[in-house]
C-alpha positions as CSV (number, residue, x, y, z in Angstrom):
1,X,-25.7,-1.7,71.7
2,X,-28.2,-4.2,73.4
3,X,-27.6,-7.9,73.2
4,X,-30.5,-9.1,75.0
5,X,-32.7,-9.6,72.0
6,X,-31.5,-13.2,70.9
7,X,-29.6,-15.3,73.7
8,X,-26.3,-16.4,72.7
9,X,-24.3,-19.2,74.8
10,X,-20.9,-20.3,75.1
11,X,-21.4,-24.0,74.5
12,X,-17.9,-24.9,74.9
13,X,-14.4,-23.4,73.7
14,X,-14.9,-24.3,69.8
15,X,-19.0,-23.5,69.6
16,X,-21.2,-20.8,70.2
17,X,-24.9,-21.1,69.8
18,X,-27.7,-19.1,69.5
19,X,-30.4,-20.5,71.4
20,X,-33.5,-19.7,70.5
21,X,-32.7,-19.9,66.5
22,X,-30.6,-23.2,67.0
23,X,-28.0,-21.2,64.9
24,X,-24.5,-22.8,65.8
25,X,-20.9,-21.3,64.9
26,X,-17.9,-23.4,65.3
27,X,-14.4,-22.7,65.9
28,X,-12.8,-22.9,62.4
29,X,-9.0,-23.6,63.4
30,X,-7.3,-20.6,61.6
31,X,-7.2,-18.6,64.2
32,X,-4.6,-15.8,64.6
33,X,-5.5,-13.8,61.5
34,X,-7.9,-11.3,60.0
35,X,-9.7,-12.3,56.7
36,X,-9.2,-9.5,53.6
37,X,-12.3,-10.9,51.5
38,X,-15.9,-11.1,51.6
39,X,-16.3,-8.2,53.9
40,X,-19.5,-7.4,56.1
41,X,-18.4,-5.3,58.3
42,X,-15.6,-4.1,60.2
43,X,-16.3,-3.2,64.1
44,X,-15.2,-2.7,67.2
45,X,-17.5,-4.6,70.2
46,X,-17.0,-5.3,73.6
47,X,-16.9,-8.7,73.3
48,X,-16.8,-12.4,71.4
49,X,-20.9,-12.8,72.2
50,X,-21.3,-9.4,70.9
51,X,-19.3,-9.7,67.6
52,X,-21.5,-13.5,67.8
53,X,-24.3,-11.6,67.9
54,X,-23.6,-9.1,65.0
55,X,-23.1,-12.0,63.0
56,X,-26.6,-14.0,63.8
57,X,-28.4,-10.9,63.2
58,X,-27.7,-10.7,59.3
59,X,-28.8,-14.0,57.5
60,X,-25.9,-13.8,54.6
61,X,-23.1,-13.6,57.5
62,X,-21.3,-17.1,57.6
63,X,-18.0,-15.9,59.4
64,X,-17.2,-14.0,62.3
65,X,-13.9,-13.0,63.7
66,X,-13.3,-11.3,66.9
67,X,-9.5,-9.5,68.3
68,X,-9.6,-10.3,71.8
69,X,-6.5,-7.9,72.1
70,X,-8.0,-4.9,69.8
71,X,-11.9,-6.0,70.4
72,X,-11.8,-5.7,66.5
73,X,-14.9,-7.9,65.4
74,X,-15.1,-8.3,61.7
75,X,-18.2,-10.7,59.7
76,X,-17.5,-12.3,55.9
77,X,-20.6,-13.7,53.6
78,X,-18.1,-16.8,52.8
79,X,-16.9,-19.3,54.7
80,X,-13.2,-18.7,55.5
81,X,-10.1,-21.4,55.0
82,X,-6.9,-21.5,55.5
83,X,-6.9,-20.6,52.0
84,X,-8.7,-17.3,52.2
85,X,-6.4,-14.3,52.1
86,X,-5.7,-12.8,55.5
87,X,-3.3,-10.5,57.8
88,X,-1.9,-11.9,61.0
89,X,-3.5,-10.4,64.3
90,X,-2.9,-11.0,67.5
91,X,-5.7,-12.6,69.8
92,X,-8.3,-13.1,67.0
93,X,-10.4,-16.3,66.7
94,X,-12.7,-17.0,63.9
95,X,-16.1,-18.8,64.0
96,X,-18.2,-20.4,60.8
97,X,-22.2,-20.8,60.5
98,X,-22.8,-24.3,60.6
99,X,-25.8,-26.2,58.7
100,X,-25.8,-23.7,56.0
101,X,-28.7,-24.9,54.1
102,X,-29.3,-23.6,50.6
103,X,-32.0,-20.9,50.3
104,X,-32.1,-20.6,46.7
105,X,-35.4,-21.1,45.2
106,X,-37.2,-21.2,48.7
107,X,-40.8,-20.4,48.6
108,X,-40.6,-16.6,49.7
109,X,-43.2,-17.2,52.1
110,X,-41.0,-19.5,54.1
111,X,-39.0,-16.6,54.8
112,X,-35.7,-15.1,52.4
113,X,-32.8,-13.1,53.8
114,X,-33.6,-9.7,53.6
115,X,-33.1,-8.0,50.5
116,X,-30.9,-5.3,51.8
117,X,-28.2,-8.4,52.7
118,X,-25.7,-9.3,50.2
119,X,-28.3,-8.9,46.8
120,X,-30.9,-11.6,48.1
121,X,-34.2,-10.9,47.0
122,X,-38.2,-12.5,46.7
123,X,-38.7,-13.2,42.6
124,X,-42.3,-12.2,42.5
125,X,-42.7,-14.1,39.5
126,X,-41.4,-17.5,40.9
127,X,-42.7,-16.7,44.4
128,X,-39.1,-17.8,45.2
129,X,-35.8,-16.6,47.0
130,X,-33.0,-15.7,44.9
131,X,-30.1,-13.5,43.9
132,X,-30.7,-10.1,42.3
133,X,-29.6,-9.9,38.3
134,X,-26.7,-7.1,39.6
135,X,-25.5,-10.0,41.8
136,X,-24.3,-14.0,40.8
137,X,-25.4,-16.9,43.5
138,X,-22.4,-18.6,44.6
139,X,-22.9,-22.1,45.0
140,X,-20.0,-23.0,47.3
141,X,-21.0,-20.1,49.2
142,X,-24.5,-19.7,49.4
143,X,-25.1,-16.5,49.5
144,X,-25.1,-13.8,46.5
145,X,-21.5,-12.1,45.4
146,X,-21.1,-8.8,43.2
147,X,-18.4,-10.9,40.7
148,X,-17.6,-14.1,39.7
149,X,-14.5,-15.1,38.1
150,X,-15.3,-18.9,38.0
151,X,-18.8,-19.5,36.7
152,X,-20.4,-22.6,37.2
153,X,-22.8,-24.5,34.9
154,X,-26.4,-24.2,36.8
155,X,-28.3,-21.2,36.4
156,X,-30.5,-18.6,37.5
157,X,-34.1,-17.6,36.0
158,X,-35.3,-14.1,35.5
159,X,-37.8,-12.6,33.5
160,X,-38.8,-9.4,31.7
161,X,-35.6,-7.8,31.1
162,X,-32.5,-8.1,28.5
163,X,-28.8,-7.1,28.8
164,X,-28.6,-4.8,25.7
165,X,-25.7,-5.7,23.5
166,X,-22.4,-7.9,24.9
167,X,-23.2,-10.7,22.5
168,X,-21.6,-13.6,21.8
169,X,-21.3,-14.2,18.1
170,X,-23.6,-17.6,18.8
171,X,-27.1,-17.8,18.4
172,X,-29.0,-20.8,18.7
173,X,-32.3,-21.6,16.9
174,X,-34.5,-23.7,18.9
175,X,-37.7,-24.5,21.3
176,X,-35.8,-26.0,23.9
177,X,-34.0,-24.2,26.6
178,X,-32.5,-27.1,27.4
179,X,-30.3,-26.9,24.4
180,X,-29.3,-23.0,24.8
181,X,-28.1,-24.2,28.6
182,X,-26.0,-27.1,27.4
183,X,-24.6,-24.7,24.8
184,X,-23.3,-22.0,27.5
185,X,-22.6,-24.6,29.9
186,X,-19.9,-26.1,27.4
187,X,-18.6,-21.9,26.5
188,X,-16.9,-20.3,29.3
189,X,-17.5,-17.1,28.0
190,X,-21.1,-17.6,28.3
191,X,-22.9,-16.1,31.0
192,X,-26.2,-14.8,30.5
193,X,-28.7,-16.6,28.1
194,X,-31.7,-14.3,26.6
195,X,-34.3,-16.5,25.1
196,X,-37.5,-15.3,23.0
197,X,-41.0,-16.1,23.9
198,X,-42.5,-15.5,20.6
199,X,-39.5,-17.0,18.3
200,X,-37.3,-20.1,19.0
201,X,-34.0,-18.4,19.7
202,X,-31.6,-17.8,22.5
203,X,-28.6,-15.1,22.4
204,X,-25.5,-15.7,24.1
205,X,-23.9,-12.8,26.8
206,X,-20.2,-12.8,27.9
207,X,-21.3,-10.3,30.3
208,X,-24.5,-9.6,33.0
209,X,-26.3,-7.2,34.7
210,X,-23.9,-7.7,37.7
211,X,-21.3,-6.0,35.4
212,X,-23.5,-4.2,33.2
213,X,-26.3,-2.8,35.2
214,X,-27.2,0.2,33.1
215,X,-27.6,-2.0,29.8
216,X,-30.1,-4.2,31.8
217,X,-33.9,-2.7,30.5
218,X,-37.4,-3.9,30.6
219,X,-38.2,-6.0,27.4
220,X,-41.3,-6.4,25.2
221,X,-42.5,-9.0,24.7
222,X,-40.9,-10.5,28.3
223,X,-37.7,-12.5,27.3
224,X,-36.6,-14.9,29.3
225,X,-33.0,-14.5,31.1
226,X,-30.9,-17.9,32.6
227,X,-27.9,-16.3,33.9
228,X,-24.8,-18.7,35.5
229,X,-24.3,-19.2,39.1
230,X,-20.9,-19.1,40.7
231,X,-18.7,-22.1,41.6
């Protein structure tokens, strides 16, 4: 493995820095443990620049932690705490992306993590970055995660698609969008709004394409689809 292509410095114990990017990771104080959620990868590398640089290289990788006794080097799509479930191990030390700014809804031509990473995809529709409907953006986060077990009340646009059945018993008779939002918003068991473009009604999903993926088909006419994002 070649770590030439990106230069990555060793700023000062707590900070490592990729210099060309202006990407910086900083020590994160819970050292002495390996993290058992939000996996990457798991690797072995040679050393804490390399496992550095495994990180940098995929945009949806927030956390890095390297073994300096078993050279394991392992990267997470979260941001890990103290809180984050974890095994002791001897010799790691664990890094976090700082400046994280929110890509969501970023013209696509300013540049999206690549699809392949963690469900983030161009919406050719919006001309926008976001999440793919078999994954939920996580706001704390920021990146896109296969589950969500704490929905939160903004929300994702997609078009030209429905989640076949998993209704809600509600549906709501009106013109504004607005309304069928502040509806789900106030239902926890809401998580996917289907709205008509030729009548004024929304349907209410307890369920998504994240969970459902083979009930999610190509509608006609093209309905419109606000799905939750993820605390």
């Amino acid at each position: 493995m070649t770590t030439s292509l990106i230069p990555i410095m060793v700023l000062s114990m707590g900070v490592i820095a990729a210099s060309i990017t202006g990407r910086v990771f900083q020590r994160k104080g819970v050292d002495g443990k390996m993290f058992s959620e939000r996996i990457l990868f798991n690797t072995n590398t040679h050393s804490l620049i390399e496992c550095a640089l495994l990180c940098h290289h995929l945009k949806c990788c927030l956390t890095f932690t390297f073994s300096e006794v078993t050279h394991l080097c392992q990267g997470h799509f979260a941001v890990v705490t103290v809180n984050t479930p974890s095994s002791p191990a001897d010799g790691a030390v664990t890094f976090s992306r700082e400046n994280n700014e929110s890509w969501l809804s970023r013209p696509c031509a300013n540049g999206c993590p690549t699809a392949t990473e963690c469900g983030v995809e161009c919406d050719s529709d919006r001309g926008e970055c976001s999440c793919s409907p078999y994954f939920y953006y996580s706001v704390s986060l920021n990146t896109c995660v296969p589950s969500c077990s704490t929905p939160h009340t903004t929300y994702v646009e997609y078009k030209g698609h429905d989640l076949s059945g998993h209704d809600l018993s509600m549906v709501l008779t009106t013109e504004n969008f607005q309304e069928c939002k502040d509806w789900c918003s106030a239902n926890d068991d809401c998580r996917l709004i289907v709205a008509s473009p030729t009548v004024p009604r929304c349907w209410f999903k307890y369920m998504t394409a994240a969970e459902r993926p083979a009930y999610w088909i190509p509608s006609n006419p093209v309905f419109v689809n606000f799905q939750k994002t993820c605390a």
